[in-house]
C-alpha positions as CSV (number, residue, x, y, z in Angstrom):
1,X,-62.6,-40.6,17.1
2,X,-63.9,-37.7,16.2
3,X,-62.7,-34.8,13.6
4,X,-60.1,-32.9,15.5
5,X,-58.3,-36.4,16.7
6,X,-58.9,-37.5,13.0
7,X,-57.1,-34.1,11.5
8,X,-54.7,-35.1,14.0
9,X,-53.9,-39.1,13.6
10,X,-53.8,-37.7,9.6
11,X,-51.1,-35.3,10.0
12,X,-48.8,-37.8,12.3
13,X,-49.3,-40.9,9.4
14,X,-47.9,-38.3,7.0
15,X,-44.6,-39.3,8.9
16,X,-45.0,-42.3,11.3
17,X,-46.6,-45.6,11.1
18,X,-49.8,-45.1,12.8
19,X,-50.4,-48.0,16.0
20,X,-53.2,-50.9,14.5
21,X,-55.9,-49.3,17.0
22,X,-55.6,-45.8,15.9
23,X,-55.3,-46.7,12.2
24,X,-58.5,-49.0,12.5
25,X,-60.2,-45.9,14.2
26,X,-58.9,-43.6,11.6
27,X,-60.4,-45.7,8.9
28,X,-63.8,-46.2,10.7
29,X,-63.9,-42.1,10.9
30,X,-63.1,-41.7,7.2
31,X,-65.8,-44.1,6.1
32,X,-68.4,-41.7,7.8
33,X,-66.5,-38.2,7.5
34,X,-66.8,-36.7,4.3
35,X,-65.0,-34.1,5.5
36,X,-61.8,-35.4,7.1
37,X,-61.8,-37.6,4.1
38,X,-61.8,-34.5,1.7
39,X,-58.8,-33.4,4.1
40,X,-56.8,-36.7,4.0
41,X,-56.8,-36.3,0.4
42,X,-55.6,-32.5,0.3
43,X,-53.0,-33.7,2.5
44,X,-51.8,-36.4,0.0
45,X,-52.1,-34.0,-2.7
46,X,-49.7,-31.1,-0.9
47,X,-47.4,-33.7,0.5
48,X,-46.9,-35.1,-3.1
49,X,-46.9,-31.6,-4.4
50,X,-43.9,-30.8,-2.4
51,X,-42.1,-33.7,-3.0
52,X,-41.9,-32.4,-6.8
53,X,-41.5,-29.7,-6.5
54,X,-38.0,-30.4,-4.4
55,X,-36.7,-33.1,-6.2
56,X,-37.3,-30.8,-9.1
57,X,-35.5,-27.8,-7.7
């Protein structure tokens, strides 16, 4: 896997259940890619972020 199919497979488990293959490949990516890791986590953030912010509004 590389970056652009790992920016990718991260976006689409934000809303669906990744298959075992892609998840395992996923992982193995993340363990190597600072970067895509970095990303995963701003993900989390924004997705948590905006989950406040409209159960607050």
């Amino acid at each position: 896997m590389n970056c652009k199919q790992a920016h990718h497979a991260l976006c689409e488990a934000q809303d669906v259940k990744l298959p075992f293959f892609r998840r395992v490949s996923l992982r193995l990516h993340l363990s190597i890619c600072d970067h895509c890791t970095r990303f995963g986590a701003q993900l989390g953030f924004l997705r948590k972020a905006v989950r406040k912010y409209t159960d607050g509004a």
